[in-house]
C-alpha positions, 0 to 999 in steps of 0.5 A: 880643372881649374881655369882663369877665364878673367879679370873682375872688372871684365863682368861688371855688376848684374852683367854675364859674360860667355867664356870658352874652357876646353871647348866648353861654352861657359857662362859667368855672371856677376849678380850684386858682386857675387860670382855665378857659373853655369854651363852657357847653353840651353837644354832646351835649344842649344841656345847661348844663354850669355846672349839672353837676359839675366833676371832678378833673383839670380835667373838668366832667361834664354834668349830663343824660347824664355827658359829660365835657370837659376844660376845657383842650381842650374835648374830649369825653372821655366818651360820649355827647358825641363833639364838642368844646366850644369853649374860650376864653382867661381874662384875668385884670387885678388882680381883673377876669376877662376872657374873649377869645372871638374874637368882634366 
């Protein structure tokens, strides 16, 4: 399913933003101008990963226990998370960002 979440100048540059799709938290960050999606809760703790900090490298670390994930992957690059999150494709229409989740 393809969903609008928002605007470009929602996310700015090196910032993350949480957005709900089918019930669905999901989080899209924007690193150096580049769209990323990856589902917004840890798999370690249920955490929102949106609330945590995003990295360098394209990393997000989780606000409750440090796990961290690439936003590219969604791999677990950092104990106590060992599973991966779930990635989504960003489509980006004019200024419209569009998340594809896979879903409907």
């Amino acid at each position: 399913m393809k969903a609008k979440v928002c605007k470009t100048n929602e996310i700015g540059v090196n910032t993350m933003k949480s957005f709900d799709i089918e019930g669905e938290p999901i989080l899209v960050a924007n690193v150096g101008g580049k769209y990323y999606s990856i589902a917004d809760t840890c798999s370690h703790a249920m955490a929102y990963l949106s609330e945590g900090e995003l990295l360098e490298d394209c990393r997000v670390q989780c606000p409750d226990h440090a796990a961290i994930f690439d936003l590219k992957t969604g791999e677990a690059l950092a104990l106590p998370a060992v599973s991966a999150v779930e990635t989504f494709e960003v489509i980006v229409e004019g200024d419209d960002i569009f998340v594809e989740t896979g879903a409907g």
